[in-house]
C-alpha positions as CSV (number, residue, x, y, z in Angstrom):
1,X,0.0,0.0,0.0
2,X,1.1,3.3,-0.9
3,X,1.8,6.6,1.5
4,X,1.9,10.1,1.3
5,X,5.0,12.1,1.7
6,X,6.6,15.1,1.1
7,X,7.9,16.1,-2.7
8,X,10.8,17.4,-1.4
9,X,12.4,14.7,0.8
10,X,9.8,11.9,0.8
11,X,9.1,12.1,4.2
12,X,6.4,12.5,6.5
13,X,5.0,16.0,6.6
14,X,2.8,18.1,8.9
15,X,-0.4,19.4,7.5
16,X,-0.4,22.4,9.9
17,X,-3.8,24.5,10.2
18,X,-2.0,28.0,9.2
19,X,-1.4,28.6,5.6
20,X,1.8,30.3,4.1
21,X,1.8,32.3,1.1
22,X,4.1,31.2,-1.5
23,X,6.0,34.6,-2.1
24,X,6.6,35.7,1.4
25,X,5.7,32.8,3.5
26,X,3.4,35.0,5.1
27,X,0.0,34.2,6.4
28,X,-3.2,35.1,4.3
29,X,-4.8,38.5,4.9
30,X,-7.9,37.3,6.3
31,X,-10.3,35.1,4.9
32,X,-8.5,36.5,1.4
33,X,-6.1,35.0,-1.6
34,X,-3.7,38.2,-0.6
35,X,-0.2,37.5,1.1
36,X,-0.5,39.5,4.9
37,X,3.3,40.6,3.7
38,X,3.3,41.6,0.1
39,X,-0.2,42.4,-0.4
40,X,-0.3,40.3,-3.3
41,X,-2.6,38.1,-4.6
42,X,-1.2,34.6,-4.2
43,X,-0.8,30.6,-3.7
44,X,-0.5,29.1,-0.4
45,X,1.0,26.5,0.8
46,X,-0.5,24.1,3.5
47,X,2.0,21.8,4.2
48,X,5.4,21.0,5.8
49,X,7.9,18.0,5.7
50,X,9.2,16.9,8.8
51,X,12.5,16.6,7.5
52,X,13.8,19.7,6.0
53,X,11.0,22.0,6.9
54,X,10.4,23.1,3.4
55,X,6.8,24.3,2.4
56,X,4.7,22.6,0.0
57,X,1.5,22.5,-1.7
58,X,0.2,18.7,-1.9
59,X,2.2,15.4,-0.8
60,X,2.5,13.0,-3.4
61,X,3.0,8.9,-3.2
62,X,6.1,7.3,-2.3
63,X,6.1,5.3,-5.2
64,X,6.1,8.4,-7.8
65,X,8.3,10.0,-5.0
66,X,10.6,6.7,-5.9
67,X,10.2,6.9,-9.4
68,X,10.7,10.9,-9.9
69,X,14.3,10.1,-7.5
70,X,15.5,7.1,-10.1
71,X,14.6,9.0,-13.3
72,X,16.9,12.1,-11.4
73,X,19.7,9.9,-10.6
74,X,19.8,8.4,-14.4
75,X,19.5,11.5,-16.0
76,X,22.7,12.9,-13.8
77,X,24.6,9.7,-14.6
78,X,24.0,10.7,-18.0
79,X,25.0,13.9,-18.1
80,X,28.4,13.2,-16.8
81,X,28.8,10.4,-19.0
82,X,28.1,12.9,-21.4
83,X,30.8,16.1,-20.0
84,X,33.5,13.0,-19.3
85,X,33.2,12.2,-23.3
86,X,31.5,8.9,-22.5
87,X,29.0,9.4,-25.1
C-alpha cells in the first residue's frame, strides 16, 4: 500500500492549520487569496515535511516519490557520462 510524503524529501510532513503564502511565506490576509506581507494576490502552501522543513502545496505517493528520484539519478549519470566524453 502506498503513502503520502513530502515532494521534497519523501518524508512525513505536517499538514499544519495555518497557511503560508508562496511569495513571502506570510500568512493570508484574512479570509482572502492576498499575502499579509506583500499584499499580493497569491498561492498558499498548507504543508510541511518533517524533515527539511520546506513548504509545499500537496504530498505525493512514495512510489512516484521513488520513481521521480530514479529518473533524477539516471538523468545525472547521464549527463556526466556525457561532460566526461563517454558518449
Amino acid at each position: 500500500m502506498s503513502e503520502l510524503v513530502s515532494p521534497c524529501c519523501g518524508a512525513e510532513y505536517s499538514d499544519d492549520e495555518s497557511l503560508v503564502s508562496v511569495c513571502c511565506t506570510a500568512e493570508p490576509k484574512g479570509h482572502t487569496d492576498l499575502c499579509s506581507k506583500c499584499l499580493e494576490h497569491t498561492d498558499f502552501f498548507a504543508y510541511t515535511c518533517n524533515n527539511c522543513n520546506d513548504w509545499f502545496e500537496e504530498p505525493e505517493e512514495d512510489y512516484e516519490y521513488n520513481e521521480r528520484m530514479k529518473e533524477s539519478i539516471a538523468e545525472d549519470r547521464m549527463d556526466e557520462a556525457r561532460d566526461m566524453g563517454e558518449l
